[in-house]
N, C-alpha and C positions, 0 to 999 in steps of 0.2 A: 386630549389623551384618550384613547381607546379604553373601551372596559369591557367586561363579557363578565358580568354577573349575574344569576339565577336564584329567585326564590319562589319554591314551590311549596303550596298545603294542600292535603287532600289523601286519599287513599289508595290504600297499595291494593291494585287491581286483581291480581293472582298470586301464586305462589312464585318465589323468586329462586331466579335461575342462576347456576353457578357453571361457569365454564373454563377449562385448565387450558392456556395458553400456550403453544410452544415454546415460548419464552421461560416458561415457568408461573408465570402471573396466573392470578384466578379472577379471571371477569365475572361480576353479580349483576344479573340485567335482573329490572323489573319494567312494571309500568305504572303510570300516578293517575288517578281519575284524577282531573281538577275540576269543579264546575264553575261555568262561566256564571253569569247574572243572569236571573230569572229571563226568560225567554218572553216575545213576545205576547203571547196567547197562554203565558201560563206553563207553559212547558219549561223543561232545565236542557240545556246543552252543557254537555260535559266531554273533555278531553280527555285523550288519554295519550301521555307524553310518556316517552320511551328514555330511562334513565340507565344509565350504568356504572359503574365503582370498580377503580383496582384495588379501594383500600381493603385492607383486612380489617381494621376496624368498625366502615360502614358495613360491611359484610356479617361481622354479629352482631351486630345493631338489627338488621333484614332478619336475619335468621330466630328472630324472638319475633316477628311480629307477624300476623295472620290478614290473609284476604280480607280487605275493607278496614284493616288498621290504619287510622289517622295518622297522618305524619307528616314532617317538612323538612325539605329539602334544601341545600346550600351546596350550588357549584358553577359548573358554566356550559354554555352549549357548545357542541363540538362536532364536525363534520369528521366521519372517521373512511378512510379510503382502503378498502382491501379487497384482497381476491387476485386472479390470474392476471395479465397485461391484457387479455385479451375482453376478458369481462369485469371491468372492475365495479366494485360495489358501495355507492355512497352510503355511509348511515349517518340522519342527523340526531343527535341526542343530548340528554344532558350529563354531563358527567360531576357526578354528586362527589363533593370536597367532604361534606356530614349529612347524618340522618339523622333524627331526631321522630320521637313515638311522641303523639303528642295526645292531650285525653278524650275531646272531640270535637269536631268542628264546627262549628256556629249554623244553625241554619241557612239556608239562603235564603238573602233577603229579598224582601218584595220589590219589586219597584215596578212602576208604571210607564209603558210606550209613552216617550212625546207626545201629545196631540196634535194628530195632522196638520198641516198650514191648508189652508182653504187656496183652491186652485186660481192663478188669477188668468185675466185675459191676456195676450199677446200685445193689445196695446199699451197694456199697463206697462208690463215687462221692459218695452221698447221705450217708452218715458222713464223707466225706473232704470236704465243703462244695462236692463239683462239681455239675454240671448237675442240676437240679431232675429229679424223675421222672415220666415223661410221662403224661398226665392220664388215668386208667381210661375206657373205653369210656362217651360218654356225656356227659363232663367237657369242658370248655375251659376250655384253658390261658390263666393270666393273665398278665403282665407280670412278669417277674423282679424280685428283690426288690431295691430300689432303684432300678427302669426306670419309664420312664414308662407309662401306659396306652396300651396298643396298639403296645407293643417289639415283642408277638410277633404274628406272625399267628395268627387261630384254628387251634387241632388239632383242633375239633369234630369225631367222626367220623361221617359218615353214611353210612346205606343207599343201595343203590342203588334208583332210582326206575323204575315202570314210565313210558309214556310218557302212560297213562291218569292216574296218579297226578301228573305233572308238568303237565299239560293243568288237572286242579282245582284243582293250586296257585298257577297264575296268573291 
């Protein structure tokens, strides 16, 4: 069974946007930082997801809370199609079912990069059943074993050509 559920924490990136639809509807667009997990080297990467609401509801909910207010969000992503035949315009977003002000967000937490695997040789590799060993000068590589023909691209290796030499070969 399909699902399209959405839960987001994080904060309201700027001030939120209210737009009166032909229809009559009032769209509230904002946007959520979310931060991802600590970064490798210490730094934070953080999103910033483009959400929107036809509720009136969610809508006073927005309208109480300020730039960098905590909050979380429940709804679903939604691919929305509009504009001329000629230019149409995808938006992917999430469209919040509730908002919720919530009092602050937990720091992010530390955590530690993996420690690298130690590089092994190529003939390990070949005993250990990894990556096949690349084809001697000369050689083109075939399709890995159980691949179709033409998995891989040619490794053929060639000389470089003068421009005399490329001139007789065509």
């Amino acid at each position: 069974m399909d699902r399209n559920e959405v839960l987001l924490v994080g904060r309201l990136s700027a001030a939120v946007e209210e737009r009166s639809l032909p229809s009559g509807d009032t769209m509230t667009k904002w946007r959520l930082l979310v931060r991802r997990r600590t970064y490798r080297r210490g730094g934070t990467v953080t999103d910033s997801i483009p959400c929107v609401s036809f509720s009136q509801e969610v809508a006073d909910v927005l309208r109480g809370l300020n730039p960098r207010d905590a909050m979380e969000v429940t709804g679903a992503f939604r691919c929305r199609v509009f504009g001329p035949a000629s230019g149409k315009i995808w938006a992917y977003e999430v469209e919040a079912a509730t908002v919720k002000a919530i009092d602050a967000l937990p720091e992010a937490e530390p955590s530690e990069p993996p420690p690298p695997s130690a590089p092994r040789p190529a003939a390990a590799l070949a005993k250990a059943g990894g990556p096949e060993a690349s084809p001697s000068q000369g050689e083109e590589a075939g399709p890995r074993q159980g691949g179709s023909p033409g998995a891989w691209p040619s490794l053929r290796r060639t000389e470089p050509r003068s421009a005399a030499a490329l001139a007789k070969a065509s």
